[in-house]
C-alpha positions as CSV (number, residue, x, y, z in Angstrom):
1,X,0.0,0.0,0.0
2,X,2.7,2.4,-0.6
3,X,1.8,5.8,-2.2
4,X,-1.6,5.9,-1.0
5,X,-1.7,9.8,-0.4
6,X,-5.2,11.0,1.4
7,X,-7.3,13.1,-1.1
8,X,-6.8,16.5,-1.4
9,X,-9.7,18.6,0.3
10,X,-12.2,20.2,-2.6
11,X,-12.5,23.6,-3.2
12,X,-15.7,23.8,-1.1
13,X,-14.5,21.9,2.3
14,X,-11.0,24.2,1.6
15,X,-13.4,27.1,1.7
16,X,-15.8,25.9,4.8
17,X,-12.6,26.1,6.5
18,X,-11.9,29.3,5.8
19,X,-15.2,30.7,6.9
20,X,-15.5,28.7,10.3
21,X,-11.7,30.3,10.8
22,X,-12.5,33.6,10.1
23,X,-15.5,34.4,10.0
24,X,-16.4,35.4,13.7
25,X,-13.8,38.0,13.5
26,X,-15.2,39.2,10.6
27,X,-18.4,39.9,12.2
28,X,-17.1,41.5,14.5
29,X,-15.0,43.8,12.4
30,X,-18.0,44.4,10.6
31,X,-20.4,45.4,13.6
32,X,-18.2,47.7,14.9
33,X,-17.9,49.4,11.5
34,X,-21.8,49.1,11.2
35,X,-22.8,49.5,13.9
36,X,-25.4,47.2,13.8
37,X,-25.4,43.1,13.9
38,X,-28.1,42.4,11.0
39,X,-25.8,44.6,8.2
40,X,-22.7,43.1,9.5
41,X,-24.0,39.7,9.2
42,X,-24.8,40.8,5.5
43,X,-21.8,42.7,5.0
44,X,-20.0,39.2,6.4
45,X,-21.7,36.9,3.7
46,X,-21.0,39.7,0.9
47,X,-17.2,39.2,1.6
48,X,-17.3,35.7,1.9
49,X,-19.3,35.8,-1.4
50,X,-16.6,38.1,-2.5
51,X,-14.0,36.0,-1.6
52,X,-15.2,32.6,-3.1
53,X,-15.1,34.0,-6.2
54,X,-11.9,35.7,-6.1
55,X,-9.8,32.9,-4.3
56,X,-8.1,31.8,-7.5
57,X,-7.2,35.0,-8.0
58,X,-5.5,35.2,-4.5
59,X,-1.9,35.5,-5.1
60,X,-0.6,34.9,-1.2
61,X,1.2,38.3,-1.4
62,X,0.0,38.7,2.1
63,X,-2.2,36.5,4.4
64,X,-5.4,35.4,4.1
65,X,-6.7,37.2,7.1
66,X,-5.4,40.4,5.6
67,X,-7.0,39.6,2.4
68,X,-10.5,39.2,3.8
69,X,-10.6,41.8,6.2
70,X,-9.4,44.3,3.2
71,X,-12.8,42.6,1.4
72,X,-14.8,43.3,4.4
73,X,-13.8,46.9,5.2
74,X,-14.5,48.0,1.0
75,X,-17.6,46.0,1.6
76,X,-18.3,47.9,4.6
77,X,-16.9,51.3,3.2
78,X,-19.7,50.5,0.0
79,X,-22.6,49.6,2.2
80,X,-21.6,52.8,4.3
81,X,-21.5,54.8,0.4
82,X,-25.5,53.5,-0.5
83,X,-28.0,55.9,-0.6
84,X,-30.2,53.8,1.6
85,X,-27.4,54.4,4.5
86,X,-29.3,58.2,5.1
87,X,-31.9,56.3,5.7
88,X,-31.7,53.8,8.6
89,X,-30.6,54.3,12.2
90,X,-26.3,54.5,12.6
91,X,-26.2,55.2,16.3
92,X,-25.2,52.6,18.8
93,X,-26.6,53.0,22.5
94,X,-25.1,51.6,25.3
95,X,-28.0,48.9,25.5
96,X,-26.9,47.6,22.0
97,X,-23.3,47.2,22.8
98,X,-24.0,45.0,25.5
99,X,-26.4,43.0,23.7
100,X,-23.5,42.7,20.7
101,X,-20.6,41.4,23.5
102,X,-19.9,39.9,26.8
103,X,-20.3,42.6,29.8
104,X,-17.6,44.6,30.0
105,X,-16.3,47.4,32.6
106,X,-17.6,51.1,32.2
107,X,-14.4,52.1,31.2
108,X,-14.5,49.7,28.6
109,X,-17.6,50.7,26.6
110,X,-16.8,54.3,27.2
111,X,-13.8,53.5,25.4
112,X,-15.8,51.7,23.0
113,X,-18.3,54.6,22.6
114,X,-15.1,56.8,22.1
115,X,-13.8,54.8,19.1
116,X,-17.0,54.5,17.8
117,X,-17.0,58.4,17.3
118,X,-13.8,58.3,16.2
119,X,-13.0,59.1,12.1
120,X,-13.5,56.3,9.5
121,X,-9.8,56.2,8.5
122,X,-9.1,56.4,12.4
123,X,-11.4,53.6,13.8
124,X,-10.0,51.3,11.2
125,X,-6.5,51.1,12.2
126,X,-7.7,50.8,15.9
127,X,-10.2,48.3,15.2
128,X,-7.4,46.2,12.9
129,X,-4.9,46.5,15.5
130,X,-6.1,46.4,18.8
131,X,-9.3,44.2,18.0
132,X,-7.9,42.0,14.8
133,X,-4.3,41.5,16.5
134,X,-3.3,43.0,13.2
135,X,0.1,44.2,12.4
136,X,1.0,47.5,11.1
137,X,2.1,45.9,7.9
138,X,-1.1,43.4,7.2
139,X,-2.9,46.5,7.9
140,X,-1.5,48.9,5.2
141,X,-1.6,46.0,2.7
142,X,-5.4,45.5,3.8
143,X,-6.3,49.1,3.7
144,X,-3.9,49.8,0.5
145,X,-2.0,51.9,2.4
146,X,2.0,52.8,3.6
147,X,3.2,51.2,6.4
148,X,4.0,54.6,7.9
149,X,0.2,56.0,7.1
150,X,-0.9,53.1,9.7
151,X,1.6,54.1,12.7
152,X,0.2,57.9,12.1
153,X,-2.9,56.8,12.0
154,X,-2.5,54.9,15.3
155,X,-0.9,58.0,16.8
156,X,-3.7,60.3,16.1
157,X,-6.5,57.6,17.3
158,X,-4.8,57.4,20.1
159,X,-4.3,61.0,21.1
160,X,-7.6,61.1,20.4
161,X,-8.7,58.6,22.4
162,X,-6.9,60.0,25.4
163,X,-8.2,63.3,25.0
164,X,-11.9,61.9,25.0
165,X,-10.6,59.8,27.8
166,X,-8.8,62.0,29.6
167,X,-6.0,59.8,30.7
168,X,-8.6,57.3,32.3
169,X,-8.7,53.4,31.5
170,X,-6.4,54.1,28.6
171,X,-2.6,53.9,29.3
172,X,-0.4,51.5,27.0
């Protein structure tokens, strides 16, 4: 029985694997872009939709996470762009957050609340690095931008951040 090699996975079980891996932090990258758990589960099955039919053209230049989080923020960005966007309800109260994740401190949702109202470009970077574990590097190559536009980015979300916090809860 030598040379008996198991079969390789198909395309589809390959791609189940992808979404069980990633797609929780996907969600979540999408909700707190969204702001709201019904379009970030849709903005999550657009990327993956996205992504199925783009994954031959997937060229591992960079990692698969970085890939699919760069599909979900443009398919977050677009949703954001629609006209019907005017039209529904953006804010997040306090009640919703902890609905969304497991109770938290005060100073922990008002320092979610605070990046929440922080700049798209801004709350991107923060939400990449500090949520996604991302590094400054996956992150430019997901947002299409330098290296060094991430770190200032950082900088100003965090002075930012410790403004609105006023040195409280938030020291590195």
């Amino acid at each position: 029985m030598q040379g008996l090699k198991a079969p390789e996975p198909s395309a589809e079980e390959s791609f189940t694997e992808i979404v069980e891996t990633y797609q929780a932090s996907l969600l979540r990258m999408c909700y707190l872009m969204l702001h709201d758990t019904g379009l970030a589960e849709d903005a999550v099955q657009e990327t993956m939709i996205k992504a199925y039919r783009s994954l031959s053209t997937f060229r591992n230049e960079s990692q698969l996470k970085t890939w699919l989080m760069s599909i979900a923020i443009n398919t977050c960005r677009d949703m954001r762009r629609g006209a019907w966007w005017k039209h529904i309800r953006c804010s997040v109260t306090l009640e919703e957050i902890h609905r969304a994740v497991p109770p938290a401190s005060d100073d922990v949702i008002a320092l979610n609340m605070e990046i929440a109202k922080l700049p798209s470009k801004l709350r991107e970077v923060v939400l990449l690095y500090y949520y996604q574990d991302m590094t400054t590097e996956q992150i430019a190559g997901a947002l299409n931008v330098a290296p060094s536009t991430v770190c200032v980015r950082l900088k100003k979300a965090r002075e930012k951040l410790r403004l609105a916090m006023k040195g409280e809860a938030f020291d590195e």
